[in-house]
Backbone bond lengths (Angstrom), bond angles and torsions (degrees), N, CA, C in turn:
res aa  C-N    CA-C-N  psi(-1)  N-CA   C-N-CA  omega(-1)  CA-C   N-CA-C  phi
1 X - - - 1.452 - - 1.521 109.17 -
2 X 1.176 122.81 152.56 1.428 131.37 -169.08 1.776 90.17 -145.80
3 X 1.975 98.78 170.36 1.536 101.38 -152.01 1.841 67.47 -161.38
4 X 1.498 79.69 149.52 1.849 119.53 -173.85 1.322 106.28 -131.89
5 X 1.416 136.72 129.61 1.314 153.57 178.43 1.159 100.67 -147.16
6 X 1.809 108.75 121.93 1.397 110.31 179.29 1.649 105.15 -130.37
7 X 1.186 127.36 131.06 1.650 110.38 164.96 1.703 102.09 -156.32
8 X 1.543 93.67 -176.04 1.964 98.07 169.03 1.416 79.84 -132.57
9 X 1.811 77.39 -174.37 1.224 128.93 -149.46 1.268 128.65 -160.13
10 X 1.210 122.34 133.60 1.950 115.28 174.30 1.011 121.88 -85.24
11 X 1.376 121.22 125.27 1.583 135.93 -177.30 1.666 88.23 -59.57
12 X 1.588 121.10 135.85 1.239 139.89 141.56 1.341 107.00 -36.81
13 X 1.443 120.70 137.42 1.747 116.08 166.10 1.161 119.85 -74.30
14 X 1.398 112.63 -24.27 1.507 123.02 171.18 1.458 123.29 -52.55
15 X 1.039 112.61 -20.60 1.840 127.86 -175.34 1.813 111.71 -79.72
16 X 1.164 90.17 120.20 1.727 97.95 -168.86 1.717 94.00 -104.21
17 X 1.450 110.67 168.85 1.301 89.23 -172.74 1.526 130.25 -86.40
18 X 1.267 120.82 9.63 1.648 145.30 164.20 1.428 95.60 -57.08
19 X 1.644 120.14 -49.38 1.493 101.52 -159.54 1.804 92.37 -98.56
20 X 1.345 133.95 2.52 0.815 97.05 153.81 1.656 133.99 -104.86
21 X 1.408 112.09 -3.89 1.685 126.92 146.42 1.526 112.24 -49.13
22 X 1.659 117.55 -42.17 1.677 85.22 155.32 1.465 136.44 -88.97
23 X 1.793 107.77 3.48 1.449 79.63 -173.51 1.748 94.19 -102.59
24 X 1.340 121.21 3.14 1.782 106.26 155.82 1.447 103.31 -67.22
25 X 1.099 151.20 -29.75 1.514 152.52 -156.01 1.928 82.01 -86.58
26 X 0.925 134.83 -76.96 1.459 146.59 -148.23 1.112 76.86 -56.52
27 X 1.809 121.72 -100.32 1.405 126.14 -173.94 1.659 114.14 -6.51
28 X 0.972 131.05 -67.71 1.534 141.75 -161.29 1.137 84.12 -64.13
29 X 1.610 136.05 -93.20 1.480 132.59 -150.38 1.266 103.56 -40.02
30 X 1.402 137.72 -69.29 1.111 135.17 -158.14 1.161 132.61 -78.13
31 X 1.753 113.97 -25.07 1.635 116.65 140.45 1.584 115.04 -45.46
32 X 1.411 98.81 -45.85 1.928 97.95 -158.86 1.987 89.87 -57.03
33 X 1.396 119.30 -41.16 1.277 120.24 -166.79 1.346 122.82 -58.89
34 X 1.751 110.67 -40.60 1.600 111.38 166.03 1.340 112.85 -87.71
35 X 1.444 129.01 9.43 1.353 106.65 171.22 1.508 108.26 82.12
36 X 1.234 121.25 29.45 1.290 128.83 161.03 1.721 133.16 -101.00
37 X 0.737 136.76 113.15 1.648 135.54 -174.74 1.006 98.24 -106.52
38 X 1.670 96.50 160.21 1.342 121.44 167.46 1.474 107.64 170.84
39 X 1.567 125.03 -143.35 0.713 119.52 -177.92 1.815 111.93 -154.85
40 X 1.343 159.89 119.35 1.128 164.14 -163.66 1.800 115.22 -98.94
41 X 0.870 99.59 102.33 2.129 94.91 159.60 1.171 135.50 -115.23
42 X 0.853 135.58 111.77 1.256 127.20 177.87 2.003 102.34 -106.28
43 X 1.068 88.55 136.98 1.506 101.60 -160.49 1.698 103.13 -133.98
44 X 1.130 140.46 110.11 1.705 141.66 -164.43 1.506 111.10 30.75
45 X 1.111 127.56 -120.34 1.917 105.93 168.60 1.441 107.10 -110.73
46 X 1.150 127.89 81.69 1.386 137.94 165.96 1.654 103.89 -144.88
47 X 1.142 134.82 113.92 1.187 124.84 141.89 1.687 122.92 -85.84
48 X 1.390 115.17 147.49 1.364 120.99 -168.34 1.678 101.57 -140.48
49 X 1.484 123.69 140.36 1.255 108.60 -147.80 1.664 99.74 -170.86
50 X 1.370 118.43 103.76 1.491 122.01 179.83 1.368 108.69 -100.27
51 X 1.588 120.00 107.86 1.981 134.50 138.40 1.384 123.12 -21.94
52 X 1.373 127.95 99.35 1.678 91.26 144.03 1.330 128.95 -143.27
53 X 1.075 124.07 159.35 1.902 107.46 -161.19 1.496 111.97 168.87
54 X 0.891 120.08 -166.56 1.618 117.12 171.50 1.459 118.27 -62.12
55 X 1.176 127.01 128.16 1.569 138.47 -170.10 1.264 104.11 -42.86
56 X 1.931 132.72 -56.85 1.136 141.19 176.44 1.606 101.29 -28.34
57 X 1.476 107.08 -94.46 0.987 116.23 -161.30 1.718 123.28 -69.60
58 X 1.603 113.11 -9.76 1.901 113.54 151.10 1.277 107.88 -55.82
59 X 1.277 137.99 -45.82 1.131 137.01 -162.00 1.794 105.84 -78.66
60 X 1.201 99.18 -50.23 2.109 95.02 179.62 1.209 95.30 -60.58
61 X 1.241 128.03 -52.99 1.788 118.26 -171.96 1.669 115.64 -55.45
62 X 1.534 107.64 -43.42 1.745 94.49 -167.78 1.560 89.40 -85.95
63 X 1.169 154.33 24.09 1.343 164.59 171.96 2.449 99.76 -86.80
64 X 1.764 78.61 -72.81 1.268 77.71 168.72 1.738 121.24 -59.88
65 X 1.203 116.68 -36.50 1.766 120.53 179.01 1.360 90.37 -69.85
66 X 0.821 166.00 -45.76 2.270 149.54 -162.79 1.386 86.49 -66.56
67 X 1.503 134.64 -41.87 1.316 139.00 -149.73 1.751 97.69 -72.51
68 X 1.384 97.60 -44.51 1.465 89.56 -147.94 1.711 118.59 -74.29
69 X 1.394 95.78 138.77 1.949 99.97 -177.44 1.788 111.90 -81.33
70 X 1.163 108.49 38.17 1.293 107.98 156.76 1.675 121.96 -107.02
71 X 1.211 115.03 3.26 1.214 109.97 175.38 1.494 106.86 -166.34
72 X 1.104 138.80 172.13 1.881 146.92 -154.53 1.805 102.70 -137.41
73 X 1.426 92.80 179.44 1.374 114.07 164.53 1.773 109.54 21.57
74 X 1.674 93.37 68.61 1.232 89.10 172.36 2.059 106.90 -96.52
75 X 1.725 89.65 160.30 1.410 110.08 -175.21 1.478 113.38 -115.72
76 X 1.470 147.01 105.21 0.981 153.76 143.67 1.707 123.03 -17.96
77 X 0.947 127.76 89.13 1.673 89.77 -161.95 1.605 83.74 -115.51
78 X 1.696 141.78 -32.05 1.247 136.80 163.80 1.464 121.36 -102.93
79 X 1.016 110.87 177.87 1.883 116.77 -171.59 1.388 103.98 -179.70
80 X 1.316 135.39 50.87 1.104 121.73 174.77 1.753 139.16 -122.20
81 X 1.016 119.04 -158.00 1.561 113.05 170.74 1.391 94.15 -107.38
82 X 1.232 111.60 146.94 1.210 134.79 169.70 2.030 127.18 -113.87
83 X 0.873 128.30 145.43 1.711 116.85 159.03 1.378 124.87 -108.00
84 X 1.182 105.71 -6.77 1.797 101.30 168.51 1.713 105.24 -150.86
85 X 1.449 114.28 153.47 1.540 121.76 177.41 1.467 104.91 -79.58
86 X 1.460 102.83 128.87 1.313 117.19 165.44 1.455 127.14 -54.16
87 X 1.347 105.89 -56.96 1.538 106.55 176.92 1.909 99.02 -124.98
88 X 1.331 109.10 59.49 1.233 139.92 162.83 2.054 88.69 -49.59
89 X 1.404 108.06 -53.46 1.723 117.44 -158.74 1.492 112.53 -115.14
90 X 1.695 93.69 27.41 1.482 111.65 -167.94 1.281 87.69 -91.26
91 X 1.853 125.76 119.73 1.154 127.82 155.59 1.557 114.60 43.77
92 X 1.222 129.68 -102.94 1.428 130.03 -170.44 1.791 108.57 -133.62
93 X 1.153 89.44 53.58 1.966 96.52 -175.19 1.353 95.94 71.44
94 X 1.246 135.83 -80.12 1.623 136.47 -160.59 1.524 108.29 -112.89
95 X 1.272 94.91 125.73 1.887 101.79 176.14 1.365 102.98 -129.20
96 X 1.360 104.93 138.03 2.003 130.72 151.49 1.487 98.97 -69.23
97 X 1.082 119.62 93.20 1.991 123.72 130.80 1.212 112.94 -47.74
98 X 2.076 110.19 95.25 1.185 116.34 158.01 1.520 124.93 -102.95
99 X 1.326 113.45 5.12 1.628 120.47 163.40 0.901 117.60 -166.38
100 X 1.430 121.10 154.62 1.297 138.40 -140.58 1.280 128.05 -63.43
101 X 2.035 116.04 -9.32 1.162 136.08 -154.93 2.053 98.58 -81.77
102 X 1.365 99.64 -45.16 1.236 144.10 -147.91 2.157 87.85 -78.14
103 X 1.641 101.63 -54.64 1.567 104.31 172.01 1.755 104.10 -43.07
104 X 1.033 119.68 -48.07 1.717 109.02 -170.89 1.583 111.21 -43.82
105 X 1.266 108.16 -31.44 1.339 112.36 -167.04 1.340 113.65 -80.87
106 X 1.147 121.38 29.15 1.429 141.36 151.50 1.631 133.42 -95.40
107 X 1.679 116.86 9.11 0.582 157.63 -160.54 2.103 99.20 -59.80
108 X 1.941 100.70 -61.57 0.985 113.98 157.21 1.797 129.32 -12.63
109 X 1.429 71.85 -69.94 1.721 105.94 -148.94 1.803 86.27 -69.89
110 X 1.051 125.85 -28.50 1.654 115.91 -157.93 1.661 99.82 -114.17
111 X 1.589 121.86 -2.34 1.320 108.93 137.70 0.883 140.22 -81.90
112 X 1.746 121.79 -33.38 1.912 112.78 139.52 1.240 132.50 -64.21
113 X 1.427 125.31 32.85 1.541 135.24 152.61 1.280 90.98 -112.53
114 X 1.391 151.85 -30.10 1.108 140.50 -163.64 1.724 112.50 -76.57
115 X 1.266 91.29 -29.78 1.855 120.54 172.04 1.770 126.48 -73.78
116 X 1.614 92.05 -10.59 1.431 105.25 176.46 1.826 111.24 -114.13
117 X 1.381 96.91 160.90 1.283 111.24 -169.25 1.640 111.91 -110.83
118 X 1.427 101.22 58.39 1.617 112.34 -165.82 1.284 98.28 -93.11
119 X 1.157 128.19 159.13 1.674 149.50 135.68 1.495 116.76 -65.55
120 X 1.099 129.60 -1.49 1.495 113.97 163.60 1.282 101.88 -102.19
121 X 1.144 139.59 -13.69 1.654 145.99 -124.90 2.034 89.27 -76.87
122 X 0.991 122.05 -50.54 1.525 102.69 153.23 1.125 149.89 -62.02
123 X 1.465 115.09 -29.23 1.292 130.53 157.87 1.971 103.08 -42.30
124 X 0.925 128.39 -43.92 1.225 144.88 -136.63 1.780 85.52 -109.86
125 X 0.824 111.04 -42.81 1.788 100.15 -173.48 1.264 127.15 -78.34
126 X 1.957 92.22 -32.50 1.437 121.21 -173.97 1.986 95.50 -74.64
127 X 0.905 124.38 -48.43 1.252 132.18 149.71 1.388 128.09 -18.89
128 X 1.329 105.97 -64.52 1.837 121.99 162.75 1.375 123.64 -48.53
129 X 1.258 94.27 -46.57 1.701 117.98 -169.59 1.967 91.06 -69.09
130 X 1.180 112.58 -80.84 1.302 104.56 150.40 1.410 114.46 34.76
131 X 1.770 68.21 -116.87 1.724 103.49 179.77 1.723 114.45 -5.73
132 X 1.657 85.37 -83.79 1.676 124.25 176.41 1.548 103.22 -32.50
133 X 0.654 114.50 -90.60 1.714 121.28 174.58 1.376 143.67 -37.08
134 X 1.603 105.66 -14.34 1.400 111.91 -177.55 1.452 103.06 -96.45
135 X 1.732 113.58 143.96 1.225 132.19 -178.41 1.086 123.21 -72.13
């Protein structure tokens, strides 16, 4: 069994863009290391950012992410079990979405939300839509 956790978050104002070129650099290595995918955006000050991997270790990681003082007001919008990785063949296990071309390729991921019977499941689209659309 495998497990999906998806939410955002507000970029700290304090974050210049050095610290956030390292923390896509950090993020990536150390997902790529446990074998976790997904995918990261940060898009004007919102980052938005889908887990997926073995339940154990989704859960210590978004444990450590509530923790971390680089960003606030985080939103839960998935939590679930999953049976196959979305972007399992996404680029290099874990990718930074730095433009908008690259968001389509979530395509996956939002027909197995389309397949679930969540309560955020708009929160989460309205979100996408978002994303997609802002200049």
């Amino acid at each position: 069994m495998l497990k999906t956790i998806c939410y955002t978050s507000k970029v700290k104002p304090n974050i210049d863009i050095m610290g956030l070129e390292a923390l896509f650099n950090e993020t990536q290595a150390k997902n790529n290391t446990n074998n976790i995918t997904g995918v990261l955006v940060k898009r004007d000050s919102t980052f938005f950012q889908i887990i997926e991997g073995q339940p154990n270790l989704i859960d210590i990681l978004f444990e450590k992410i509530k923790t971390d003082n680089r960003h606030s007001n985080i939103l839960e919008l998935v939590n679930n079990p999953i049976t196959k990785l979305s972007f399992k063949d996404f680029n290099t296990n874990y990718t930074i979405i730095d433009d908008l071309d690259a968001l389509y390729s979530l395509q996956d991921y939002l027909i197995h939300l389309e397949n679930k019977d969540c309560e955020s499941k708009a929160i989460f689209l309205q979100i996408i839509e978002d994303l997609l659309s802002s200049d």
